[in-house]
N, C-alpha and C positions, 0 to 999 in steps of 0.2 A: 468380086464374086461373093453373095450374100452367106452368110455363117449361120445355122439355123441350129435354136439348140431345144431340146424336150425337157420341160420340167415334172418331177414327179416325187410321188408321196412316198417317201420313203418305207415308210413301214409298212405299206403295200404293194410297193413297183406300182400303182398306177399310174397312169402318164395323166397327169391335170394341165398341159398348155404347149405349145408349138408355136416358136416364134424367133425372130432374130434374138428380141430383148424378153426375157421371163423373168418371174419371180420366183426365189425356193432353188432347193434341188435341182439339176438339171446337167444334162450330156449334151456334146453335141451330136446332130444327128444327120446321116445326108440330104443335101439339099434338094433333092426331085424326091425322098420321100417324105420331108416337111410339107414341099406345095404339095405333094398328094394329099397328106390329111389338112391340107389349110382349104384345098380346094374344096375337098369333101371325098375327092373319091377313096381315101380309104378313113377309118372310125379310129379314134385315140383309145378306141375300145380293144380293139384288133392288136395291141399290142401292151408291153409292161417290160417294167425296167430290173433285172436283176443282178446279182452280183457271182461274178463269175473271172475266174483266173485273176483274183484281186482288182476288180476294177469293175464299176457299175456299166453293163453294156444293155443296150435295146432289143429287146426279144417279142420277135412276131409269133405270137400267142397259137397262130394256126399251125406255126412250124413245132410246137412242144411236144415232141413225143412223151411218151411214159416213163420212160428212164430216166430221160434229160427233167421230165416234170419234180419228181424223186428227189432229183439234188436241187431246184430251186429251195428260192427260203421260203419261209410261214411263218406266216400272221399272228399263229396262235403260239400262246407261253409255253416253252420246252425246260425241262432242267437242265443245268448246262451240266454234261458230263465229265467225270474226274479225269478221262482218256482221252486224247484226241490226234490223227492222225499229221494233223495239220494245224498248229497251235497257232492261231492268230490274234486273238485276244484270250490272254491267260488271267483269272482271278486265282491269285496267293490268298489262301485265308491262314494267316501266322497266329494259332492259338493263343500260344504262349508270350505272344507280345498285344493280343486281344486289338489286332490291325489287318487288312486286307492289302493288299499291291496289285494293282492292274498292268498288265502289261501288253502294248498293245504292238502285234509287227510296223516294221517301218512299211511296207506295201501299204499295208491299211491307214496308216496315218496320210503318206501320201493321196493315196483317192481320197480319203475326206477332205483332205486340202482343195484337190483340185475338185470337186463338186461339190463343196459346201456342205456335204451333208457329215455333220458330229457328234452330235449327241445321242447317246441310247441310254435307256432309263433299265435297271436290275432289280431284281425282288430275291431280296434274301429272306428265307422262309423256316421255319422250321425242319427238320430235314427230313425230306422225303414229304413234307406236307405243304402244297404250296398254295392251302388257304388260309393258314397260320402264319401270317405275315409281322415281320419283326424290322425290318428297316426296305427303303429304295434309295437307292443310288444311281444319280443321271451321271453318266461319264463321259467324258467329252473325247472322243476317239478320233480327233488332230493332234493329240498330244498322247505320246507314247509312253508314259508311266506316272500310276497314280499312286497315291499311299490316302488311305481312309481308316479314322481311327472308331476302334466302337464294333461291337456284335458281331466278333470274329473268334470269341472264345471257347463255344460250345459247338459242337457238330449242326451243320443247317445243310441247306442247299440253295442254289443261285438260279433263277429262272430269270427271263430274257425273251422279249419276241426274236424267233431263227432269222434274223436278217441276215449276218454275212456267212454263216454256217459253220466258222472254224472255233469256235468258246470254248475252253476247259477250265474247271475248276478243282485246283488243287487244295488240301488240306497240308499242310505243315507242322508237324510241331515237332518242340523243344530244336530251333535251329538255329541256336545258341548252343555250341559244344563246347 
């Protein structure tokens, strides 16, 4: 029985390919609706790839109400917030040792594992200003803790495209007692 998987862009959920064998990104996906969009009768338009209960799943575009619309991710640069309900990937900015520590759930490192998708690129900014740009950092989110040294001393803020929706960015200091 053939395995048919979707590859897609990650920082969009687009679906860019349908095939046994793809390149990139990619889920698998059932096999009567791959021949549908391999045959033509349905469009790689008609649908997008989002990330939901920690795990990248396939979402048919006509089915998105308004609510569900709300909690997919976006495209566009957000600040990532000091609070979060759901801490999935946490930035430590440790003043007092002028370093950062990423910390990423094991959920999350698992699905990048299993669909290749790892890297997300960060924009530390001045804070509260995120066209005063002062470092980026690509973190590679298969691997569950980072340490980066450098422009973590002064108050900033961390923007990020909303891909997996759970980010917080904490400030630390003097955590050395």
């Amino acid at each position: 029985m053939p395995n048919f998987f979707i590859a897609f862009d990650e920082s969009t959920g687009a679906v860019t390919s349908v095939g046994q064998n793809v390149d990139g990104k990619s889920i698998v996906v059932d096999d009567e609706l791959a021949l549908k969009i391999i045959n033509g009768e349905r469009q790689t338009t008609e649908f997008s790839v989002i990330w939901k209960n920690d795990k990248f799943v396939l979402k048919d575009n006509s089915q998105i109400d308004i609510v569900e619309h709300e909690k997919t991710t976006s495209t566009e640069f957000y600040q990532i917030p000091a609070e979060s309900t759901d801490e999935k990937i946490v930035f430590e900015q440790h003043t007092d040792e002028n370093k950062w520590i990423v910390k990423i759930n094991d959920s999350v490192v698992v699905a990048m594992k299993e669909t290749g998708a790892v890297a997300q690129r960060f924009y530390i900014t001045e804070y509260n200003q995120p066209n005063v740009l002062i470092d980026t950092v690509l973190i590679n989110l298969s691997e569950g803790l980072h340490e980066i040294k450098g422009n973590a001393e002064s108050q900033c803020s961390v923007y990020c495209k909303n891909i997996y929706n759970n980010y917080v960015h904490k400030e630390i200091k003097n955590a050395t007692v």
